[in-house]
N, C-alpha and C positions, 0 to 999 in steps of 0.2 A: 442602785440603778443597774438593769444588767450590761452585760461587758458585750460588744458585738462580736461575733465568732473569725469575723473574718478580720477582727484586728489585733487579734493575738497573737499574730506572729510578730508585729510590729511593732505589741508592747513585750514581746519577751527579749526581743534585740535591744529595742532603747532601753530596758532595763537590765543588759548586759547578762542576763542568763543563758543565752545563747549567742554564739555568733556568726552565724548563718542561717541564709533561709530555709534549707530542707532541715534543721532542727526543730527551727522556728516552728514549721508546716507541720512536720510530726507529730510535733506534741501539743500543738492545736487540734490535731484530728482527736484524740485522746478529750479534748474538753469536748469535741462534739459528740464523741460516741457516750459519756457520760450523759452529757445532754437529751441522748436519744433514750436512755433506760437501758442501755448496755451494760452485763455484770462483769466489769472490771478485774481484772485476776490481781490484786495487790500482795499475792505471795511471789509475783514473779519481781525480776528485778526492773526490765524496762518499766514498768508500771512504776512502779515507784519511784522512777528516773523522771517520767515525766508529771508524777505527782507532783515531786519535791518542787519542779520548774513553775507550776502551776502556782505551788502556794506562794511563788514568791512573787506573784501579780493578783497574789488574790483570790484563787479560783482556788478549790480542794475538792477533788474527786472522789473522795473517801466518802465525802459529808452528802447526804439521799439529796439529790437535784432540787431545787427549788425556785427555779427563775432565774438564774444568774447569766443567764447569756440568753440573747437575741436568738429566735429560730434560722434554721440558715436562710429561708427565707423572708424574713422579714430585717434579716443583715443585708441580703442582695439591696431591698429595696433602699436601704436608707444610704447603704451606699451609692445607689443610683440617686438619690435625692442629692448628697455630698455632691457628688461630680458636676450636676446642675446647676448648684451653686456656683461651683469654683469656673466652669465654663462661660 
């Protein structure tokens, strides 16, 4: 099932990979620019910083995109359906 983009940051804090949110945010953006067909530089070293973070919720940027995350908009929406509910 894919992962929604917009709650990666919130699963990399509760799963204690990071601990803060402009880390969090970082290296979430890195799973969206994968997402979008972005050629990743993994000889650098932040790339691989936010790799390593990734795999450890599941996500690997290395591996050619295949559905694994919500579009950013189709994350907006379902977060807007979330809040509906909880309202």
């Amino acid at each position: 099932m894919p992962v929604l983009w917009l709650d990666i940051p919130q699963m990399l804090i509760d799963a204690g990979v990071v601990s803060n949110l402009y880390a969090a945010r970082t290296t979430s953006n890195y799973a969206l620019m994968w997402s979008q067909g972005a050629q990743l530089d993994l000889s650098k070293s932040s790339t691989n910083l936010h790799r390593a973070r990734l795999r450890k919720i599941g996500i690997d940027i290395k591996k050619p995109y295949q559905g694994e995350l919500y579009s950013l908009e189709d994350s907006r929406s379902i977060i807007a359906q979330r809040n509906s509910i909880v309202s």
